[in-house]
C-alpha positions as CSV (number, residue, x, y, z in Angstrom):
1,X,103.8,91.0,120.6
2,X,101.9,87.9,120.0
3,X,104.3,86.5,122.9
4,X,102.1,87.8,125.1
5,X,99.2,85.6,124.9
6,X,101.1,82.7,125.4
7,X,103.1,84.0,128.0
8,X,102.4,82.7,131.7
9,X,101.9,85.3,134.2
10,X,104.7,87.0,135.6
11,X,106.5,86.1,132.8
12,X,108.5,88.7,130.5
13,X,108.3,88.7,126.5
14,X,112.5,88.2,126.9
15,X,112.0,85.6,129.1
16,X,109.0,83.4,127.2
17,X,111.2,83.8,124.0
18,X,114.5,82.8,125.5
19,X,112.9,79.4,126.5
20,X,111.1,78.7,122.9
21,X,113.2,75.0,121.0
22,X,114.7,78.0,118.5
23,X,115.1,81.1,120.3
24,X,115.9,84.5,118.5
25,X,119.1,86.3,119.5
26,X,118.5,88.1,122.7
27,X,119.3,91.5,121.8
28,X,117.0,91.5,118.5
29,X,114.3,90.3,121.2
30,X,115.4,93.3,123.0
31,X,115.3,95.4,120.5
32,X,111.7,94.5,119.5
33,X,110.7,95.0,123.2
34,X,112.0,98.4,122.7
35,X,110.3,98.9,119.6
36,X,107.1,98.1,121.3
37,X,107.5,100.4,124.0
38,X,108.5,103.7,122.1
39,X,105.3,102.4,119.9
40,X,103.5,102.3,123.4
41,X,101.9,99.2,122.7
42,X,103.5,97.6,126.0
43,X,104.0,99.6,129.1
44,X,107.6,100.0,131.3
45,X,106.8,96.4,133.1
46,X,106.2,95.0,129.2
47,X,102.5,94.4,130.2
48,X,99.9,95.2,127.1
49,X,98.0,98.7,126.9
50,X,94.6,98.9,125.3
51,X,96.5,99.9,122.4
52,X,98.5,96.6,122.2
53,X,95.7,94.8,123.1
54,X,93.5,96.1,120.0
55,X,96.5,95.3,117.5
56,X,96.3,91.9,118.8
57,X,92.8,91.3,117.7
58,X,94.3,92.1,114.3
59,X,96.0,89.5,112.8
60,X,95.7,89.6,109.6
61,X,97.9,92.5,109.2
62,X,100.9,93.5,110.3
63,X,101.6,95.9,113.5
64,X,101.9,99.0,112.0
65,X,98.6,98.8,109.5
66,X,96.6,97.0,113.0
67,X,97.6,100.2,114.4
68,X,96.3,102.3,111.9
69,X,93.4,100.4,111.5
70,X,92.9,100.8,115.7
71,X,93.2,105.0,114.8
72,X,91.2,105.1,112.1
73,X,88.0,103.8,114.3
74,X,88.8,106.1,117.4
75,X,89.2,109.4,115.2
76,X,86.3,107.9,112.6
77,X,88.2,107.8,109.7
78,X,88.2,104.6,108.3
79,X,87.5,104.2,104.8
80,X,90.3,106.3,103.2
81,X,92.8,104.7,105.9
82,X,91.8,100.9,104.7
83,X,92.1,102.0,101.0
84,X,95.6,103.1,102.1
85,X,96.8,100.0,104.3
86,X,95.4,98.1,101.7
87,X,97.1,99.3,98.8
88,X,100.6,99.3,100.5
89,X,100.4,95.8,100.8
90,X,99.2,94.5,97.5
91,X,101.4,97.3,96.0
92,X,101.6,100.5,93.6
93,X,98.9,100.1,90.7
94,X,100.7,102.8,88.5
95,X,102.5,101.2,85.4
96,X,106.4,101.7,86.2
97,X,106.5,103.8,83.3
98,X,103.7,105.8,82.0
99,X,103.1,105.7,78.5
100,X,101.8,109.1,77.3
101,X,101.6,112.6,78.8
102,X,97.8,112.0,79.8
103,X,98.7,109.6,82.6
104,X,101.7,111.7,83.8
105,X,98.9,114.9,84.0
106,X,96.3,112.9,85.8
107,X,99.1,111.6,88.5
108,X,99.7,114.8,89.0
109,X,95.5,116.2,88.8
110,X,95.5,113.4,92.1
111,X,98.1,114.6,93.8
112,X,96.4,117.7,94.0
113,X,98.4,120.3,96.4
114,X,99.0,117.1,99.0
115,X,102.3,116.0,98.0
116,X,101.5,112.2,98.9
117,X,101.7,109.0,97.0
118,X,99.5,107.8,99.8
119,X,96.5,110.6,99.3
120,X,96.7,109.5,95.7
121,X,96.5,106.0,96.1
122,X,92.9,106.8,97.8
123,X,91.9,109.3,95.5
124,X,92.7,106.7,92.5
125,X,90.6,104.3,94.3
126,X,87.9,106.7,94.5
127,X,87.7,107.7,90.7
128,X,88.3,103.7,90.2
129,X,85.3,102.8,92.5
130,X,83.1,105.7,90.7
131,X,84.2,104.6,87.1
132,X,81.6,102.9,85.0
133,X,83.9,100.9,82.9
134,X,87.0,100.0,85.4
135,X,89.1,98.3,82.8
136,X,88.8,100.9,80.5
137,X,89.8,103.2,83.3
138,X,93.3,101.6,83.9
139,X,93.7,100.9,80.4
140,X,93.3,105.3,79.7
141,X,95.6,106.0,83.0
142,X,97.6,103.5,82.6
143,X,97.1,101.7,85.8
144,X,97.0,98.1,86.5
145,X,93.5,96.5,86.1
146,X,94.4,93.2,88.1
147,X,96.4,95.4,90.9
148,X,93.5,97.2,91.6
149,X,90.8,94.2,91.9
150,X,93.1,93.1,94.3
151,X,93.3,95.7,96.0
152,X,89.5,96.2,96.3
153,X,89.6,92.5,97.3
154,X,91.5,92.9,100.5
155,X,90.0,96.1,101.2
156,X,86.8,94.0,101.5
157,X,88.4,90.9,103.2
158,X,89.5,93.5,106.1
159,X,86.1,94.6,106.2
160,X,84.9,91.6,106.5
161,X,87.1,90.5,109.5
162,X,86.2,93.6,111.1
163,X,82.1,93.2,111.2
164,X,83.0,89.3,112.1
165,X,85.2,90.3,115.1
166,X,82.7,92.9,115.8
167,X,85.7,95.6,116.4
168,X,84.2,98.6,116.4
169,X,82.6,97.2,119.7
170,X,86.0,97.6,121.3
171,X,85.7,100.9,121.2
172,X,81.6,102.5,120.8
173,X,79.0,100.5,123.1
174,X,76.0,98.8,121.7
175,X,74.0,102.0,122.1
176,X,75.9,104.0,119.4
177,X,74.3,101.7,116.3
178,X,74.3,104.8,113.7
179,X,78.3,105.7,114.8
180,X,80.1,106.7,111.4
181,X,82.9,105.6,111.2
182,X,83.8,107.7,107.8
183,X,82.8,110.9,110.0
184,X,86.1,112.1,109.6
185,X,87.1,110.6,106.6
186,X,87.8,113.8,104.4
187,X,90.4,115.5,106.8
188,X,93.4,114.6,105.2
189,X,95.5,116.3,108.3
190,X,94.1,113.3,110.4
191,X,94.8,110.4,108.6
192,X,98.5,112.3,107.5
193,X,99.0,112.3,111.3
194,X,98.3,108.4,111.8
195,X,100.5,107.5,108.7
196,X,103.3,109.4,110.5
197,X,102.5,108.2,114.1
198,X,101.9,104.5,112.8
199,X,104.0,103.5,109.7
200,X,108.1,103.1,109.9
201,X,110.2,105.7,108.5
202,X,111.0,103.9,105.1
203,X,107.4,103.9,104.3
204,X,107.1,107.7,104.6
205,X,109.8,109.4,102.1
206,X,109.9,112.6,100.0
207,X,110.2,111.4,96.3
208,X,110.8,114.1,93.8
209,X,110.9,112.2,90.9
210,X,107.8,109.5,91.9
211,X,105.5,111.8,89.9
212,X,107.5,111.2,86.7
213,X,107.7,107.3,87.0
């Protein structure tokens, strides 16, 4: 997609890429092209919708977490999906085996009745956030102290690029000053919906045995 800011006008995405010193094989480009449409971030003549267009101002993440970052200020949810994106990439903070039945019971108190190592994720984060003593926390669950400092670090960084880029702009005019953007933030059917309509299939799984681990 970022061939499209380089591209001249009247120029295709297949066409720009075919002429780069190292071009990729034509039908991956293709493919990607494709990708892009079904993801409705290019229209049938390959030119960028609004959607596109906002994942482009995102750089710093990938397509799929831009998009999700895009959803998550038009239906004010933002905080729990930024804990999320951000938590995928730096990676799971659960030890790969947990040491005593206490950790195993409080995996299972966050998954609550959600079935989703993506709700628990954020509601680790939360009690993490919230904890007094947040090595101490990890150390009694069993979580990964460094992994979730991390975590908290690129949370922030995103932030960060966010008020910079002044992105919420895109989307609420300069009259709307006390917009939440957390107004939605505890509906769990919403942000469920933009994990499903914005990350790839592999990401979204039914694990029976990820509760045990």
């Amino acid at each position: 997609m970022q061939a499209k800011l380089f591209a001249w006008t009247n120029c295709s995405v297949a066409e720009f890429m075919l002429k780069l010193p190292f071009p990729p094989p034509f039908a991956i480009v293709r493919a990607g092209i494709s990708q892009l449409k079904n993801l409705d971030l290019l229209d049938k003549w390959e030119d960028l919708v609004e959607l596109g267009a906002f994942c482009l101002a995102l750089p710093i993440v990938e397509l799929p977490y831009a998009m999700m970052i895009v959803y998550a200020h038009l239906f004010k949810c933002l905080r729990p999906i930024l804990i999320i994106v951000s938590t995928i990439i730096i990676g799971d903070p659960f030890q790969s085996k947990p040491n005593n039945r206490f950790s195993l019971e409080f995996k299972r108190r966050l998954v609550s009745n959600k079935n989703s190592d993506h709700f628990v994720f954020y509601q680790l984060y939360l009690q993490w956030e919230q904890s007094t003593d947040k090595k101490q926390f990890c150390i009694n669950q069993n979580i990964k102290y460094f992994r979730m400092k991390q975590i908290d670090c690129f949370k922030k960084s995103i932030i960060d690029y966010l008020i910079h880029i002044k992105f919420s702009k895109f989307f609420y005019s300069n009259n709307d000053e006390n917009i939440d953007l957390n107004e939605n933030s505890s509906c769990w059917p919403l942000i469920q919906a933009i994990l499903v309509r914005c990350l790839p299939q592999n990401l979204i799984s039914y694990d029976q045995q990820w509760l045990s681990r």
